[in-house]
C-alpha positions in Angstrom: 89.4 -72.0 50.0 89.2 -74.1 47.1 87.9 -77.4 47.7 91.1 -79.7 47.3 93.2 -76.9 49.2 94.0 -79.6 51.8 95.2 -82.1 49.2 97.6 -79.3 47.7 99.1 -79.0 51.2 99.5 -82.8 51.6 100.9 -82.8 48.2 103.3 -79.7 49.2 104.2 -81.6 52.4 105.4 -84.2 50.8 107.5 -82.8 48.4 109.7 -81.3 50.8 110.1 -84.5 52.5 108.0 -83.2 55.8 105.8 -85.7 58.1 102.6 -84.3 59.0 104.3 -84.4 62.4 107.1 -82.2 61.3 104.7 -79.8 59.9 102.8 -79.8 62.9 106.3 -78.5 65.1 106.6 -76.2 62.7 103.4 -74.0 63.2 102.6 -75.1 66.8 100.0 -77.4 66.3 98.9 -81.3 66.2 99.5 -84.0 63.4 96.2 -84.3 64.1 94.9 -80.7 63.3 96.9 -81.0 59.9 95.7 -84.6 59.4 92.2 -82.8 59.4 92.9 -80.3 57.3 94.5 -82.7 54.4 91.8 -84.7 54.5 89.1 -82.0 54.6 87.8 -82.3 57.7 88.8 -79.0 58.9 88.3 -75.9 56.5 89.4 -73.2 59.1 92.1 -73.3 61.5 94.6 -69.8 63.1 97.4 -72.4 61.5 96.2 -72.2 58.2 98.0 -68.8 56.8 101.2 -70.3 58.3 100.9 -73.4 57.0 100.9 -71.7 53.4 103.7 -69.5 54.2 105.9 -72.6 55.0 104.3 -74.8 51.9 104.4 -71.8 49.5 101.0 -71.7 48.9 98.0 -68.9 48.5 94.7 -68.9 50.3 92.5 -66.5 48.8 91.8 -63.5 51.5 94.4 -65.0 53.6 98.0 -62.6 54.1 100.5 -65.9 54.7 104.0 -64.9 57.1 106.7 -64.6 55.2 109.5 -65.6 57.5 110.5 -69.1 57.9 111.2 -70.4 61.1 114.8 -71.7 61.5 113.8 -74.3 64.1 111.6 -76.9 65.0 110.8 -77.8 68.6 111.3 -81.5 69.0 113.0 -82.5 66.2 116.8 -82.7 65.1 118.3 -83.0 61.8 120.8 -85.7 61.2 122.6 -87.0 58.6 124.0 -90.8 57.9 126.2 -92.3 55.3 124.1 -95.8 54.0 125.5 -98.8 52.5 123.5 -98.8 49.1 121.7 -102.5 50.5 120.1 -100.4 53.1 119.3 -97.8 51.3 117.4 -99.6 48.8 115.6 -101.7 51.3 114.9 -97.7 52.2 113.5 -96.9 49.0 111.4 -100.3 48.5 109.8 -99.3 52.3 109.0 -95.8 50.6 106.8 -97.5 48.1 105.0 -99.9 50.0 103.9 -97.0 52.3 103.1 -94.7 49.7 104.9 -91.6 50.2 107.0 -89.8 48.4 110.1 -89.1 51.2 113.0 -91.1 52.1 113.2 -88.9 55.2 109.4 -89.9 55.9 110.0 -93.7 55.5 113.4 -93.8 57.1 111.3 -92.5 60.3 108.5 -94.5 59.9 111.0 -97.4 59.2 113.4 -96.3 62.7 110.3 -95.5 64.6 108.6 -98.6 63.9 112.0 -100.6 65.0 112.5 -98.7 68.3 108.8 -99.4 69.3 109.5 -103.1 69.0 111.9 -102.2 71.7 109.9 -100.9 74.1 108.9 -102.0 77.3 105.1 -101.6 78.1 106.0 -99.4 80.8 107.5 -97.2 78.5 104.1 -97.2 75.9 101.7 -96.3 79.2 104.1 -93.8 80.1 104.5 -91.9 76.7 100.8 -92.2 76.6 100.1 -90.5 79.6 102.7 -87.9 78.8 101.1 -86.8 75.6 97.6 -87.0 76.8 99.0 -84.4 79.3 100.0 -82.0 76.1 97.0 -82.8 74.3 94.1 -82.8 76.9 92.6 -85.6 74.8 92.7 -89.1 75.7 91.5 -90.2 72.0 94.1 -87.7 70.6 97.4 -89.6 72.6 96.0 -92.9 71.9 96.0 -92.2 68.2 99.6 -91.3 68.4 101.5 -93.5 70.8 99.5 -96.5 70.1 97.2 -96.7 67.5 99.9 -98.3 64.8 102.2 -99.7 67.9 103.7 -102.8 66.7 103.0 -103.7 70.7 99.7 -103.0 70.7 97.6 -105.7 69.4 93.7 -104.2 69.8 92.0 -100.8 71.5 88.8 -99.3 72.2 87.3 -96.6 73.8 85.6 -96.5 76.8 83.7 -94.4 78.7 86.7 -94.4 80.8 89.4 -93.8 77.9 91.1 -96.0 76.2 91.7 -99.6 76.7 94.5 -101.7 74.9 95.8 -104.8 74.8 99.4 -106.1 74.7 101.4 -108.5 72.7 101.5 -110.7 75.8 97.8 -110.5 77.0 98.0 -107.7 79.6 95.6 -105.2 79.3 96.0 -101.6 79.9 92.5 -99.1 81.1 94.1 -95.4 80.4 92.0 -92.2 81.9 91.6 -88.9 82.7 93.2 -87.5 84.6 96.4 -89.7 83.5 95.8 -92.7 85.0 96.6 -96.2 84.1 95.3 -99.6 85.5 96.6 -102.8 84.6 95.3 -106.3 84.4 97.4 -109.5 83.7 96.3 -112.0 81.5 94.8 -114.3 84.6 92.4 -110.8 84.9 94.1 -110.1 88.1 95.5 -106.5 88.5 99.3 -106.1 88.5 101.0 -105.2 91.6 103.9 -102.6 92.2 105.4 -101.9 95.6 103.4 -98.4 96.7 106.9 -97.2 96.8 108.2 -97.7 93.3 105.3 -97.5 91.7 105.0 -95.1 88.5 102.7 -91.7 89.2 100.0 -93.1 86.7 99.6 -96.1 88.3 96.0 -96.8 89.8 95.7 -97.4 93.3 94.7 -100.6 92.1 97.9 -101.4 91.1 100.0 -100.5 94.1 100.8 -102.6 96.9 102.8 -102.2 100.3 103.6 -105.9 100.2 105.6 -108.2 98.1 105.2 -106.6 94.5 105.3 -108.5 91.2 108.8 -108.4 89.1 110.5 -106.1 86.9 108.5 -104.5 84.7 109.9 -106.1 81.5 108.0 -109.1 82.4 104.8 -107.5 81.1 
């Protein structure tokens, strides 16, 4: 494999107006495994000869597919008719990010707005779900909240991952998919045992008087 192989695929990528996420669907793997492999970090992976079918590209010693698939798990194609305003506000998003799709930064752009609308219920709750599909704690957290417009710092602990939200609470997330919560005071936050959510820590549950609606964290 030459030795910018995984800028060629980046560089492919792009060009079709695919997100590393996209790409990922596509050949049944991570963004993160193809995030690895543009960068460098990986030089083997079973997705590589696929990956070159899809991006038209040749790996020496490697027989690429030669099928496309015809569908993507998880994603949908749509299609919206812009008033020019927005669509140039569209194309000077594209070059602030740096990259090369207006499909890419209309995503980045939606994604980024319907974050903002999130409760923190709903962040903990896509986290745990995609640490249950990856296994990897530091894997979720760098794709629910890493760049989460909610999130304002996060570490890792020996734990998992701790984060912090816009409003001071502060979330410890765990093996095996496990959440606890702390308000800003330090003191844990309280559901009622019977609504409570299945990640939340025992710590977190009460059979008395709970706190309120969620959306007040």
């Amino acid at each position: 494999m030459t030795e910018n192989f995984g800028a060629l695929i980046r560089a492919a990528r792009e060009k079709r107006g695919w997100s590393q996420e996209f790409l990922a669907a596509k050949v049944g793997a991570t963004q993160s495994t193809i995030d690895r492999i543009e960068t460098g970090a990986t030089r083997r992976s079973r997705v590589l000869p696929e990956i070159a079918g899809l991006l038209d590209l040749d790996i020496p010693g490697m027989v690429r597919p030669a099928a496309d698939k015809q569908t993507v798990p998880n994603f949908v194609r749509v299609s919206y008719v812009l008033p020019v305003e927005i669509a140039k506000r569209i194309e000077k998003y594209k070059i602030e990010l740096g990259v090369s799709s207006d499909d890419e930064a209309a995503k980045r752009l939606i994604g980024d707005a319907l974050n903002r609308r999130d409760t923190f219920r709903e962040v903990i709750q896509r986290l745990i779900d995609r640490y249950k599909l990856t296994r990897s704690m530091r894997e979720a957290a760098g794709d629910v909240i890493a760049n989460h417009p909610l999130v304002v710092s996060m570490s890792f602990t020996d734990e998992g991952v701790k984060f912090t939200m816009s409003n001071g609470f502060s979330v410890i997330a765990s093996p095996p998919g496990k959440a606890i919560i702390n308000k800003p005071s330090g003191d844990f936050y309280k559901y009622h045992a019977d609504d409570a959510p299945d990640w939340a820590d025992w710590m977190n549950r009460t059979k008395e008087w709970a706190e309120a609606d969620e959306m007040d964290f």
